[in-house]
Residue, then its C-alpha position, 0 to 999 in steps of 0.5 A: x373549632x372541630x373543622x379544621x382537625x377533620x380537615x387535617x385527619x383528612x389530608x393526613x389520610x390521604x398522605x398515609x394511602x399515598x405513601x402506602x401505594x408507593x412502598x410496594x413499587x419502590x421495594x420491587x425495584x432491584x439494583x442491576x445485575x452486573x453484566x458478564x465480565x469483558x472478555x480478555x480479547x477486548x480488555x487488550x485493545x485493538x491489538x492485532x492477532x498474532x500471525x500464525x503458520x496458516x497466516x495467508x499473508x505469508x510465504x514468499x512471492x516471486x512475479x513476472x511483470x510486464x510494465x509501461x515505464x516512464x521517465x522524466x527528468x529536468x536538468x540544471x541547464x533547463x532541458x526536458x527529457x522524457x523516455x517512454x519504455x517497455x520493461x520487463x520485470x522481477x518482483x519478490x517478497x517476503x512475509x507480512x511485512x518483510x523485504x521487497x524487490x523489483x528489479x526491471x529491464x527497460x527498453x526505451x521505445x520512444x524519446x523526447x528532449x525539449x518537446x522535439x520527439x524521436x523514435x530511440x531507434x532512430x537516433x541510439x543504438x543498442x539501448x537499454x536500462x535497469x530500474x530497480x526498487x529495493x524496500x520494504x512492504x505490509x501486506x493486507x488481505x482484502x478478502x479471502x482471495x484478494x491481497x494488497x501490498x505496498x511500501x517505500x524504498x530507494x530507487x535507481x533509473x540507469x540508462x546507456x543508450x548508444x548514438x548512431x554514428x555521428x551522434x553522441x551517447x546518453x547515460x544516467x543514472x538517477x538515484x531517489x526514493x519511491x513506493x509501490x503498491x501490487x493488487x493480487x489475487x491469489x486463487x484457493x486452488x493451489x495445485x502441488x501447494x504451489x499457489x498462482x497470483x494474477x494481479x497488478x503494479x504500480x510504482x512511483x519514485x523521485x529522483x534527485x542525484x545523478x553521479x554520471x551527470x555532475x549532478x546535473x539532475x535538478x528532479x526526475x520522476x519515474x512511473x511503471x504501470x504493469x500486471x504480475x504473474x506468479x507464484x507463492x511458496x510457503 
């Protein structure tokens, strides 16, 4: 009867070494420290940092810009036509985001109407055009010397092209929306603290009314690919 008491005491030794082995460990553990408060900047989220006077996207910027400029146009009637152009442009803007203006003089070179293709001297006399673009743009340094622009507006394409004797005029003047979007860069040498941006432009409209046509203006679209050359000012 003896057997089964020193059996017990055994296991109950057992369990009493168990338990003293395990105490040390576990009162050596410690709850964490709480970390370092966040900082004010994170608790506000993503917000971006206020512009300041030394911001580079600031000041204004007045260009030159020699372009290719297209445009295509269908009517009512189902004709086709299509002027391939050399402009020659101002563009200006302001600020980060702020007001922008591409104001072009277009030369038409070349004109086609329903696939049949003339040189414009051959057929118009004294022609020429204004393309402008008036909206609104963002800009974003990529790097410290690279800057993008870009943004929406309304669009105007007005042609006068005068026939040769014999032939009759072209006149339009296409109204629509569009964008563009300038790649510069924007050296940190800036002599006088005039500063010197190279760069280039692209813009893009659709065009869907025409007062001096009766509206005969089913949809056109106008392209200006060129570079820009000019100056910043605070």
């Amino acid at each position: 009867m003896r057997r089964p008491q020193r059996w017990a005491t055994v296991v109950s030794g057992h369990l009493y070494a168990c338990v003293l082995l395990l105490a040390p460990a576990a009162t050596a553990q410690s709850a964490p420290e709480p970390g370092p408060p966040a900082p004010e900047a994170a608790q506000a989220g993503d917000a971006q940092p206020p512009v300041t006077k030394d911001d580079p996207r600031r000041g204004w910027r007045h260009e030159f810009s020699p372009a290719w400029h297209m445009a295509t146009f269908w009517s009512k009637e189902d004709s086709h036509y299509t002027f391939h152009s050399f402009a020659l442009g101002y563009l200006m803007s302001v600020n980060q985001s702020g007001p922008f203006l591409h104001l072009s003089w277009v030369i038409p070179l070349q004109a086609r109407q329903d696939g049949r293709v003339h040189s414009v001297s051959s057929v118009y006399q004294n022609g020429g055009g204004i393309d402008l673009l008036l909206g609104w743009q963002w800009r974003k340094t990529l790097t410290q010397e690279l800057e993008f622009e870009g943004g929406p507006g309304g669009h105007m394409n007005a042609l006068n092209l005068g026939g040769q004797p014999g032939l009759t005029n072209f006149n339009a003047i296409q109204l629509g929306l569009g964008g563009m979007t300038i790649l510069r860069f924007r050296p940190g040498w800036r002599p006088g603290k005039v500063g010197w941006t190279v760069g280039a432009v692209g813009a893009l409209a659709f065009d869907l009314w025409d007062p001096l046509r009766s509206n005969d203006l089913r949809y056109g679209v106008v392209l200006r690919l060129g570079v820009v050359l000019g100056v910043d000012l605070p």
